[in-house]
N, C-alpha and C positions, 0 to 999 in steps of 0.2 A: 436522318433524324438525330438530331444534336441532346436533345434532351434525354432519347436512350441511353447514349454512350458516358452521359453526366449520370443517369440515372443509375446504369448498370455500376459505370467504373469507378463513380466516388462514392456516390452512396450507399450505394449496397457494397461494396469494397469496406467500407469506411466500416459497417455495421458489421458486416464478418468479422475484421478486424477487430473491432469490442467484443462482441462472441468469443472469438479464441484468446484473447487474452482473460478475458474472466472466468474460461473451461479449463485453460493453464493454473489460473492463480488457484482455482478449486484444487487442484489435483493437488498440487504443492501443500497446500493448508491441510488435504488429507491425510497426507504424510506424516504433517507436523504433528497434526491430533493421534494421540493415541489412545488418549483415555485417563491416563494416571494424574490426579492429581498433583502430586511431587510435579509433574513436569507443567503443570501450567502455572505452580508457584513461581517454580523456577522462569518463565514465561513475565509476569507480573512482576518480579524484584528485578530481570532487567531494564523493564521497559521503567521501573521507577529510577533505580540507578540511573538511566538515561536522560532522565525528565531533571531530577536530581545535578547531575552534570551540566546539563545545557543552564539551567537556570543559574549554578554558580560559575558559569565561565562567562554568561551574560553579565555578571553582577560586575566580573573582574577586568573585563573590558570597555563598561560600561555602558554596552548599549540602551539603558536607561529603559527596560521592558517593568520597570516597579512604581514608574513613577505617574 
């Protein structure tokens, strides 16, 4: 039976696989939350500084993302 071993081993492989990585990424992100305010500020100004950087390295190379 061909279609078990497709059935078993990729897709439900496959589906486990999305499961534990999204039961990882939980865990990690619970970590990062803690509660305080201050720190999801701090959270917010980097991801802006970032946003910030990429758009003027874009400007300085040109990739032409404004136009």
């Amino acid at each position: 039976m061909l279609w078990k071993l497709f059935d078993i081993g990729v897709i439900d492989g496959f589906l486990h696989a999305v499961g534990d990585v999204v039961t990882e990424t939980g865990g990690v992100l619970r970590r990062v939350q803690a509660g305080f305010v201050r720190g999801y500020a701090a959270i917010i100004l980097v991801g802006a500084l970032a946003l910030i950087g990429f758009f003027a390295y874009s400007a300085v190379i040109g990739l032409g993302l404004f136009r």
